[in-house]
Kinemage of the C-alpha trace (Angstrom):
@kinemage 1
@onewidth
@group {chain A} dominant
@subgroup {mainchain}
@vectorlist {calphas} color= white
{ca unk a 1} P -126.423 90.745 16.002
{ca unk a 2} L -124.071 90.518 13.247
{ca unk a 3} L -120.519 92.618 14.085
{ca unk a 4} L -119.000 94.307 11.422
{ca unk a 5} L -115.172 94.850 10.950
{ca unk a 6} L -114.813 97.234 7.981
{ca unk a 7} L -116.096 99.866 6.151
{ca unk a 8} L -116.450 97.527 3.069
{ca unk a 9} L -118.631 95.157 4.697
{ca unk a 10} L -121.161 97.744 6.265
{ca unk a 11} L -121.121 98.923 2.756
{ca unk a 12} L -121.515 95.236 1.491
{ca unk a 13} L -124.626 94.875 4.488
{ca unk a 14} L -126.462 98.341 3.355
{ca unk a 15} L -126.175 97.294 -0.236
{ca unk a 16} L -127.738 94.123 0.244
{ca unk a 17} L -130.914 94.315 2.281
{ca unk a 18} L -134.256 95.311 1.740
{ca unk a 19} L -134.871 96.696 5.569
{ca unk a 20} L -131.430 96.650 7.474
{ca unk a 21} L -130.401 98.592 10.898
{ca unk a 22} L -127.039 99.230 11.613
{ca unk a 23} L -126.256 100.049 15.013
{ca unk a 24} L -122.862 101.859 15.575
{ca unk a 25} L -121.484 101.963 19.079
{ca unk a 26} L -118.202 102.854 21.296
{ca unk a 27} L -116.773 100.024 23.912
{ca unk a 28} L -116.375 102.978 26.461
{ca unk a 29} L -120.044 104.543 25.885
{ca unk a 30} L -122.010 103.261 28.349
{ca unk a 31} L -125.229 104.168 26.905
{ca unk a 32} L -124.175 101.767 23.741
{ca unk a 33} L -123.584 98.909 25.872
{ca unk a 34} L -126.856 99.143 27.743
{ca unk a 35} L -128.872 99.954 24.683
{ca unk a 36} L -127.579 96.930 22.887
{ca unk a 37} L -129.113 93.981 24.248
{ca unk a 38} L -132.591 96.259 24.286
{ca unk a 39} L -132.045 96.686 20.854
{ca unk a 40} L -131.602 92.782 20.363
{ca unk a 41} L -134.286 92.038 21.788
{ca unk a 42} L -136.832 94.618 20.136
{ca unk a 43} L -135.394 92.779 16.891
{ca unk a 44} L -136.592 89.486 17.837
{ca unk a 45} L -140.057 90.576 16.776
{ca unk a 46} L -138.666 91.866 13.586
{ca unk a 47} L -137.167 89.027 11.358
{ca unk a 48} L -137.141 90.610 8.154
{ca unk a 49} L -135.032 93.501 9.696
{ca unk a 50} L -131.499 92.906 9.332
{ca unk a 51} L -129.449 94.372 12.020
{ca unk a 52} L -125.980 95.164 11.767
{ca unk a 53} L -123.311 96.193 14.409
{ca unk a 54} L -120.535 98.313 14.090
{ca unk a 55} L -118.103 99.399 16.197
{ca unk a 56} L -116.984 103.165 15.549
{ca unk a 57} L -113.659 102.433 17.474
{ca unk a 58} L -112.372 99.778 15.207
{ca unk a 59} L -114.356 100.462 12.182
{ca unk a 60} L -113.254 104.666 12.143
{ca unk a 61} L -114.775 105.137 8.828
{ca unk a 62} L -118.250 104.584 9.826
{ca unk a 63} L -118.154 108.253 11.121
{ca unk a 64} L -117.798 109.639 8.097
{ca unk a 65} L -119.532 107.267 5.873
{ca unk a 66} L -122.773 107.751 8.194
{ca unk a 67} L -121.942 110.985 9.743
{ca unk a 68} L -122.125 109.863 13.157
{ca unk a 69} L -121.628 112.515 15.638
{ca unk a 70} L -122.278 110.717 18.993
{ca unk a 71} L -122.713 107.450 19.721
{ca unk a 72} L -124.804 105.291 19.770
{ca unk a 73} L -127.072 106.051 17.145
{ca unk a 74} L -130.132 103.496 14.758
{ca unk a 75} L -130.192 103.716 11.838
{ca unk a 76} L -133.061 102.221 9.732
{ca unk a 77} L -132.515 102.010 5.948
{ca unk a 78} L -134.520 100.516 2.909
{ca unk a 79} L -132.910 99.231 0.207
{ca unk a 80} L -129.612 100.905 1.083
{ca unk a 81} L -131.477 104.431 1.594
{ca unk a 82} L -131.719 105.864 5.176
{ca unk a 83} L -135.471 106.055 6.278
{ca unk a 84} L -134.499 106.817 9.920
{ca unk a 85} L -132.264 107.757 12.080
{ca unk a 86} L -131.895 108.042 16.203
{ca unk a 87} L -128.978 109.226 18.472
{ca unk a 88} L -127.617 109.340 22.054
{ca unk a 89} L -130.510 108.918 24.006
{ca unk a 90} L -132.979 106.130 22.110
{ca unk a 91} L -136.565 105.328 24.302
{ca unk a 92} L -136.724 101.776 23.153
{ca unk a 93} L -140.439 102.310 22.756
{ca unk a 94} L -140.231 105.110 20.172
{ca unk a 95} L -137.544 102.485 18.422
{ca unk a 96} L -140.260 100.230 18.809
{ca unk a 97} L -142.772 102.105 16.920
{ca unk a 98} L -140.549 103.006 14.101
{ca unk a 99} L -139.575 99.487 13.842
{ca unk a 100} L -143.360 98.679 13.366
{ca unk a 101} L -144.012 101.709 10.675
{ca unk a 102} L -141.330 100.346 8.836
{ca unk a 103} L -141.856 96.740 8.906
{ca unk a 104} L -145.710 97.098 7.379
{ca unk a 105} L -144.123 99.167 4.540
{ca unk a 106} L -142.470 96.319 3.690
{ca unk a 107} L -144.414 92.957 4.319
């Protein structure tokens, strides 16, 4: 998954894809780093979904830009506009459905 390193390219990545998730995490949230690879590999199924990762410790911003209250949280958008959104605790299987809802919509 792609890593982002400023606010100006997550703006760059949501401005530029027609079904994007952007994935913002913590290096000491231990949820994040277990949900990660899951996440990963849900994606594999999902090429036209662009995933993006961002890292609300170097990339403070992000926060505000998203309003991120915990971490880690999915966020699906369209076309730059957010269609969905999960926090904290994410069952990859619910992921996993939303990830199929929103793939037919677009294909």
């Amino acid at each position: 998954m792609r890593q982002a390193h400023s606010i100006e390219e997550v703006r760059e990545f949501v401005e530029g894809g027609l079904l994007s998730l952007i994935y913002i995490s913590q290096p000491g949230c231990s949820v994040c780093q277990s949900l990660l690879p899951q996440v990963e590999e849900l994606l594999k199924d999902f090429p036209c979904i662009h995933p993006l990762h961002v890292n609300a410790a170097e990339v403070k911003e992000v926060a505000g830009e998203f309003t991120v209250f915990t971490v880690p949280v999915v966020i699906i958008l369209a076309e730059g506009k957010e269609l969905d959104r999960m926090a904290r605790f994410i069952p990859a299987g619910a992921l996993h459905e939303k990830l199929v809802k929103y793939n037919q919509m677009v294909n």
